[in-house]
C-alpha positions as CSV (number, residue, x, y, z in Angstrom):
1,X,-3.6,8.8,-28.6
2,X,-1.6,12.1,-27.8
3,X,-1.1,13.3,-24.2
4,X,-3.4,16.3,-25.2
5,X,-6.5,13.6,-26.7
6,X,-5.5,11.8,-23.4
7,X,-5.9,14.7,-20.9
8,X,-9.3,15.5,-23.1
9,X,-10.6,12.4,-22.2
10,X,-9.8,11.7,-19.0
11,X,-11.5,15.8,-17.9
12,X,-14.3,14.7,-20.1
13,X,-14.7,11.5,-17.4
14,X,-13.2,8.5,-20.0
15,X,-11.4,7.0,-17.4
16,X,-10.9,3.7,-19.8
17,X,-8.2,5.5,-21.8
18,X,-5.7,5.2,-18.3
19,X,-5.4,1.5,-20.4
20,X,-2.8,3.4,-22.7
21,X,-0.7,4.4,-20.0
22,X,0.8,1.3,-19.6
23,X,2.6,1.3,-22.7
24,X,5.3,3.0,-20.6
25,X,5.2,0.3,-17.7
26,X,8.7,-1.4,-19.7
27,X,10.6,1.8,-19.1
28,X,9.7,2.0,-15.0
29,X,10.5,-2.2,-14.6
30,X,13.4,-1.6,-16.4
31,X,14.9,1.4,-14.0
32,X,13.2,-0.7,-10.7
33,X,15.1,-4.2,-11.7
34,X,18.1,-1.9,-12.1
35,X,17.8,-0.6,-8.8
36,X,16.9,-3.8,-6.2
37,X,13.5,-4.3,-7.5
38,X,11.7,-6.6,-9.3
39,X,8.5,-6.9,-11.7
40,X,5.9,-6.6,-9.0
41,X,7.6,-3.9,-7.6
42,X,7.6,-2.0,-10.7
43,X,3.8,-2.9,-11.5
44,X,3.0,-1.7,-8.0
45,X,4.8,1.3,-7.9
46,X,3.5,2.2,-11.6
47,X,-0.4,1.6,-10.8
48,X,0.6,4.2,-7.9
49,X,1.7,6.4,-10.1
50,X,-1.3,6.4,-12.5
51,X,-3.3,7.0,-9.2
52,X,-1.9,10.1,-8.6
53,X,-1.5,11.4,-12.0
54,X,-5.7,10.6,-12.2
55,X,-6.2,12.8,-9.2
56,X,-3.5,15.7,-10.2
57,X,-5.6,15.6,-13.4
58,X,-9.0,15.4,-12.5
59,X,-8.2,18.1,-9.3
60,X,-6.2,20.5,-12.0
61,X,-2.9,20.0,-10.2
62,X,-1.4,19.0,-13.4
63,X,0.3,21.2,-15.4
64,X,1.5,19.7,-18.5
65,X,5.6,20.5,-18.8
66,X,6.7,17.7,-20.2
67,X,5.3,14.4,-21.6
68,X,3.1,12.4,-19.5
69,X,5.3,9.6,-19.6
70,X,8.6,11.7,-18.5
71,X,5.7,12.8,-15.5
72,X,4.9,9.3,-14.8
73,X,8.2,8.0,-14.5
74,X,9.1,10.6,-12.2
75,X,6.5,9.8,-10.0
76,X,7.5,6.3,-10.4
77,X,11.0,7.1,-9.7
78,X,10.7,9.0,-6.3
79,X,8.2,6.1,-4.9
80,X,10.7,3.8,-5.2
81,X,13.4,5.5,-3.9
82,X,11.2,6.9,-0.7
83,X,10.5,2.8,-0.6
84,X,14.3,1.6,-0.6
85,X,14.5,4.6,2.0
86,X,12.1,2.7,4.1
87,X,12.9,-0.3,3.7
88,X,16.7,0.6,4.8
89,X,16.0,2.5,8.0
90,X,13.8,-0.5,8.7
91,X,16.4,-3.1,8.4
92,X,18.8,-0.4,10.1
93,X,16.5,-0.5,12.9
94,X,16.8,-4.9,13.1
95,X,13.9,-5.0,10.8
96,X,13.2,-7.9,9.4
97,X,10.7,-10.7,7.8
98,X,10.2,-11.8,11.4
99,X,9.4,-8.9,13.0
100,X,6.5,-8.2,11.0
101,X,5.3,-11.6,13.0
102,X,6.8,-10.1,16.3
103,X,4.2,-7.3,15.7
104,X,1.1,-9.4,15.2
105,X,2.4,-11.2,18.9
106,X,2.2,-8.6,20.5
107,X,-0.8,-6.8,19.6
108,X,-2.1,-10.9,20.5
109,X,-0.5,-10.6,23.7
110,X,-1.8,-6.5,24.2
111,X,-5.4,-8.2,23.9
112,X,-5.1,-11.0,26.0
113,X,-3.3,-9.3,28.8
114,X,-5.8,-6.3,28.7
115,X,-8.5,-7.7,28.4
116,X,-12.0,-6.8,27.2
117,X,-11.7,-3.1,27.1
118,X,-9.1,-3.4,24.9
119,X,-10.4,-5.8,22.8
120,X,-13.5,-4.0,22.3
121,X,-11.4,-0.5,20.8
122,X,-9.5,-2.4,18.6
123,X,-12.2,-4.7,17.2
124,X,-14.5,-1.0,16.9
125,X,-11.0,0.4,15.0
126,X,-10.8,-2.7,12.7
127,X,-14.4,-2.0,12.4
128,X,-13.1,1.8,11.4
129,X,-10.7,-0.3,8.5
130,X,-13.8,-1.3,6.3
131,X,-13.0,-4.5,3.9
132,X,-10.6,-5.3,2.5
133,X,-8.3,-4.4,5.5
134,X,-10.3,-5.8,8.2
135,X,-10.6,-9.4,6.8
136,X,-7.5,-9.1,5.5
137,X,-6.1,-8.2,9.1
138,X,-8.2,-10.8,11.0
139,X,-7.1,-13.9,8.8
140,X,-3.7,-12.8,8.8
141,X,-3.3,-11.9,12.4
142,X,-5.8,-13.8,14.6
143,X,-6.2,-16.8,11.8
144,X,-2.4,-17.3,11.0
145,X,-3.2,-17.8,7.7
146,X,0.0,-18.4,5.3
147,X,0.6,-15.4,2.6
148,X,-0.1,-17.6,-0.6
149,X,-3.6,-18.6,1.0
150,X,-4.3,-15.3,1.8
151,X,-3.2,-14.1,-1.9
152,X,-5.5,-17.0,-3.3
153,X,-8.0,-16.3,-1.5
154,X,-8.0,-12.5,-1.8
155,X,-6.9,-12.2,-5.6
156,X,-3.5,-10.9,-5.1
157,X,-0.9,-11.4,-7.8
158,X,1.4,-13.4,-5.3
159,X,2.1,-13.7,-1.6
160,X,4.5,-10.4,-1.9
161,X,1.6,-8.6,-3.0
162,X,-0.7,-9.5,-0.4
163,X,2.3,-8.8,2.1
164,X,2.7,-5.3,1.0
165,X,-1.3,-4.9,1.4
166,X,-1.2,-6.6,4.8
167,X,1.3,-3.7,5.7
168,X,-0.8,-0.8,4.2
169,X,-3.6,-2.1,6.2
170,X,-1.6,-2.2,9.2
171,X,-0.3,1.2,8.8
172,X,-4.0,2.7,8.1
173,X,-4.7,0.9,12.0
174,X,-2.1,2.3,13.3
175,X,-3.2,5.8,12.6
176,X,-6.6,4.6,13.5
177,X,-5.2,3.9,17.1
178,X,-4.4,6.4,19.8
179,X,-1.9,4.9,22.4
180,X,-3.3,7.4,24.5
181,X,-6.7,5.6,24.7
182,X,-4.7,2.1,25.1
183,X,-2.8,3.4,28.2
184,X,-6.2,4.8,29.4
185,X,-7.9,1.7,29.2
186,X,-5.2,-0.1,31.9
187,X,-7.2,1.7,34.9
């Protein structure tokens, strides 16, 4: 299928053709292996991409002015290196495996020490999550549930996968919370 019969399809609502996209997921491992990544990474990062060439597509944000591959691996490419950006100012800042752990303490401790009110605006935020976040959150967090349980039992490729969704979900309650409110509740 040519870009143009793909394009077609997609605007005419065939979202089963995105299938043929992945015939350029060799070229993206390739450059992420080469560049501190592995094979998840690259299948992650490329199922992204497809994501927001669909909605650039659909919302007539795309222009087409070059292939769709040489567009997709762009994309590609600037994920990963805004993610190896992260992930250095993270372990810059003494980031590290455990402190993800060091988190989930203290939001424990920030509910037991504050009590009801508290508990009650996070559980009505984790409420705010919807599934797969919430349950994912809860079993992780207030279950202690190891990563390759929670990968079983949530039908994630492998514990890395599940830890990457356990941050995403993390980061969507974040914005979900207002500190604000938290210091408010003390009094």
């Amino acid at each position: 299928m040519t870009d143009q019969e793909l394009l077609h399809q997609l605007r005419i609502g065939n979202e089963d053709c995105l299938g043929q996209l992945y015939a350029h997921l060799d070229l993206v491992k390739n450059w992420i292996k080469r560049n501190n990544g592995n094979d998840e990474d690259a299948l992650d990062v490329f199922q992204e991409a497809i994501i927001v060439f669909y909605k650039n597509v659909m919302s007539g944000n795309y222009e087409q002015k070059s292939k769709i591959s040489t567009y997709l691996f762009e994309i590609c490419k600037r994920q990963w290196l805004n993610h190896l950006n992260r992930r250095k100012r993270y372990e810059k800042l003494g980031g590290t495996a455990g402190s993800e752990s060091k988190l989930e303490e203290e939001l424990i401790y920030e509910v037991t020490q504050r009590g009801s009110r508290l508990k009650d605006y996070l559980s009505k935020a984790m409420s705010s999550l919807g599934e797969p976040c919430k349950s994912l959150l809860e079993t992780t967090i207030f279950l202690g549930v190891r990563m390759e349980d929670i990968a079983e039992r949530f039908n994630y490729s492998s514990a890395r996968s599940a830890s990457q969704q356990k941050l995403r979900c993390l980061k969507k309650l974040r914005e979900l919370i207002s500190y604000d409110d938290i210091i408010a509740l003390k009094h």
